[in-house]
N, C-alpha and C positions, 0 to 999 in steps of 0.2 A: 351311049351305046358302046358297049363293048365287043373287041374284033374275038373272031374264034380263037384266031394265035394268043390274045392274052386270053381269055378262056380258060382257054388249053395250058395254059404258061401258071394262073392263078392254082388250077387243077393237083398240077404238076409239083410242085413248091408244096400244096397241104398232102400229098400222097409221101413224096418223098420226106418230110418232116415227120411224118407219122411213123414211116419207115424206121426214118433214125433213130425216133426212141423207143419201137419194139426193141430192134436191134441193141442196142445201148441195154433194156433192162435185159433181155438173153444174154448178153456175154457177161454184163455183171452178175446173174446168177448162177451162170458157168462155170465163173471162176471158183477155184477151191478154197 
């Protein structure tokens, strides 16, 4: 059984990874 902190921590890590690579393909298409 899993605590809510890793939960919350497992969450956190696939939000902010997803993050990274919108980010990542936005500014490589921004660049000129």
């Amino acid at each position: 059984m899993t605590t809510i902190a890793e939960q919350l921590t497992r969450e956190h890590d696939d939000l902010a990874e997803a993050a990274g690579r919108l980010s990542a393909d936005y500014w490589s298409q921004d660049t000129p």
